[in-house]
N, C-alpha and C positions, 0 to 999 in steps of 0.2 A: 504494500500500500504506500504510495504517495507521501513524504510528509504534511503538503497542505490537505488532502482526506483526512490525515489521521489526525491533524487539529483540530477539522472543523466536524469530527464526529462530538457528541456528548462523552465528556469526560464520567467515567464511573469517580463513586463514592471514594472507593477507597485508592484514587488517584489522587483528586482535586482536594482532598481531606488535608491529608498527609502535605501535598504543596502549600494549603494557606497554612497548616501548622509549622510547617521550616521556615514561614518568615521571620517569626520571633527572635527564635534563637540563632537563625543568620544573622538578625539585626543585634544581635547582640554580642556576637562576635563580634562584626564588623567594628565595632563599636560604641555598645551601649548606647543605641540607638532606638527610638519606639516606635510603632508602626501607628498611623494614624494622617489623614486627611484634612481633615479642617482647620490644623493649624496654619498650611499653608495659606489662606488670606493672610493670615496676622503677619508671615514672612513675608511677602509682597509687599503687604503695606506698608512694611517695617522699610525695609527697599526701595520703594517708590517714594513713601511721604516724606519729606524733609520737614511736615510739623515737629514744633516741641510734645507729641501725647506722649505725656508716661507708658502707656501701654507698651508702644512702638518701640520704646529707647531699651533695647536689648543687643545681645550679638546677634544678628540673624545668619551671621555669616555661618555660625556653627551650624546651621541649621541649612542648609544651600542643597544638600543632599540628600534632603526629601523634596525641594522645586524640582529637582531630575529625577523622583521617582512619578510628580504628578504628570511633567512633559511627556515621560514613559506613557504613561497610562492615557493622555492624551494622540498619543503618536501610535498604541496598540489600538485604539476606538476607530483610529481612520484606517489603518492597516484591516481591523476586524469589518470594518462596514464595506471598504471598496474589495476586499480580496475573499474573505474568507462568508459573507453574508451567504444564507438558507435560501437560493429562492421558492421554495415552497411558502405554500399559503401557511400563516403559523395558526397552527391546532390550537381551538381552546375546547374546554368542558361548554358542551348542551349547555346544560343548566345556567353557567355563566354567562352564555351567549343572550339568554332570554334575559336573565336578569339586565345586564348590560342596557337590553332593547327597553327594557322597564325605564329606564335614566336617559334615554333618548342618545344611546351610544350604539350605532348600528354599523359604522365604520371602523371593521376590525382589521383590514384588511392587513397590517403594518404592524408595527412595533408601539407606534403611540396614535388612540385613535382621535380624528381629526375633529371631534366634538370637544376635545380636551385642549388638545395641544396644535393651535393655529393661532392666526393670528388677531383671525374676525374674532373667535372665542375667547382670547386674550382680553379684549377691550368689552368683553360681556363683564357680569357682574359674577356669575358661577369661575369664568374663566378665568378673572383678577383675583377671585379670593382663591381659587388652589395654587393658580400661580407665582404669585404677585406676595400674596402676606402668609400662603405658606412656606414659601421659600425665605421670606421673612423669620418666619418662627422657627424652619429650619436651622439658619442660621446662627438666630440667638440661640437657641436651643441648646446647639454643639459647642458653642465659646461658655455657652454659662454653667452645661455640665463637662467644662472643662478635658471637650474631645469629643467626635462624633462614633457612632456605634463601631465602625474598624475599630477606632486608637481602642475605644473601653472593651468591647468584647473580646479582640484576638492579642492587643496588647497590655493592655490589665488586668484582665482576669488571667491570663498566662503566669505574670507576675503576681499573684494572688494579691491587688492591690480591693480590698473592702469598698472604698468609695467608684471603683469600676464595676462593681456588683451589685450594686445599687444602682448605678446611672446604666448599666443594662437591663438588671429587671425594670426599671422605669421606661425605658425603650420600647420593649415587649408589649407591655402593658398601654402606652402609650399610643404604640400601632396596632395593638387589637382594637382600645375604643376608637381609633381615628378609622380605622377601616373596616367596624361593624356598626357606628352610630354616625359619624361625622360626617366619612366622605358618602355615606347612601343620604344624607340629609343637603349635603351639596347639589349633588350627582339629580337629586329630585325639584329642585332648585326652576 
C-alpha cells in the first residue's frame, strides 16, 4: 500500500492512542516543555504588541517552539485538505440527519454545514451568537482556566496536576450541557 492510502485510511485505536500519549513525555525530554494551544495568542501578542500590558511582558522567546508546533498544524490542515481529503459523501447516523433537518440544517453535504458556517448566516443572529460570542467564551474560557482542553487533558493530567482535573471534568461537563441544552436551543432559534 501507498504511503498516502495508508495515511489517509482511519487510524485504529491503539495507533493514534499511543501517538497523542508520546507527546508528553517527548515534550518532556525535549525539554520540559507542555503541550497545549491556546497559549499561543498570549505568545503573538507578547511578539507583536509593543504595549506596556503586564500580561505581555514575559520571555516569549522561550516559548517560540510551540509558534512552530501551531505553523505545523496549520501547514498539516492545508497538506490534509488539498492532498489527503475523502471524497466520499461523509456518512452521518439517520437519526442525526432528521434531527439536524428539525434545526433547519439540511446541508450536510461537507464538513461544516452551510446553515452554520457562511457568511449570510454569520450576520444572522443564531449565526453571531455561535460564532461570534462563542468563540468569544471560547477564548476567555481557555486563558481563565489557564489552558485549553489539549494543555489540561493530555498535559496535566499526564503530570497529575489537581487543578487540570478539574478544568477537564468542567470541560466535559461543560460540552454535555452546551451540546444537549444550549446549542439545540440555538440550532431552534
Amino acid at each position: 500500500m501507498e504511503i498516502i492510502e495508508l495515511i489517509k485510511q482511519p487510524w485504529a485505536w491503539y495507533i493514534a492512542g499511543p501517538l497523542v500519549g508520546l507527546t508528553v513525555p517527548t515534550l518532556l525530554i525535549l525539554g520540559n516543555k507542555n503541550f497545549g494551544i491556546s497559549a499561543n495568542l498570549r505568545h503573538a501578542c507578547a511578539a507583536c504588541l509593543p504595549a506596556n500590558i503586564p500580561f505581555f511582558k514575559y520571555d516569549w522567546k522561550k516559548e517560540v517552539w510551540n509558534m512552530f508546533f501551531i505553523v505545523g498544524i496549520l501547514i498539516g490542515g492545508v497538506v490534509a485538505f488539498n492532498f489527503l481529503a475523502n471524497p466520499n459523501p461523509i456518512i452521518i447516523n439517520e437519526d442525526l440527519r432528521i434531527e439536524l433537518a428539525t434545526y433547519g440544517i439540511t446541508n450536510i453535504s461537507g464538513m461544516l454545514p452551510t446553515e452554520i458556517f457562511s457568511w449570510e448566516s454569520l450576520f444572522s443572529i443564531k449565526g453571531f451568537s455561535i460564532m461570534v460570542i462563542g468563540g468569544l467564551m471560547i477564548g476567555f474560557g481557555s486563558r481563565y482556566a489557564g489552558g485549553c482542553t489539549s494543555g489540561h487533558a493530555i498535559s496535566g493530567l499526564s503530570n497529575l496536576q489537581l487543578p487540570s482535573l478539574i478544568a477537564t471534568c468542567c470541560f466535559f461537563v461543560g460540552g454535555l450541557i452546551m451540546a444537549n441544552f444550549i446549542l439545540p436551543y440555538l440550532l431552534s432559534l
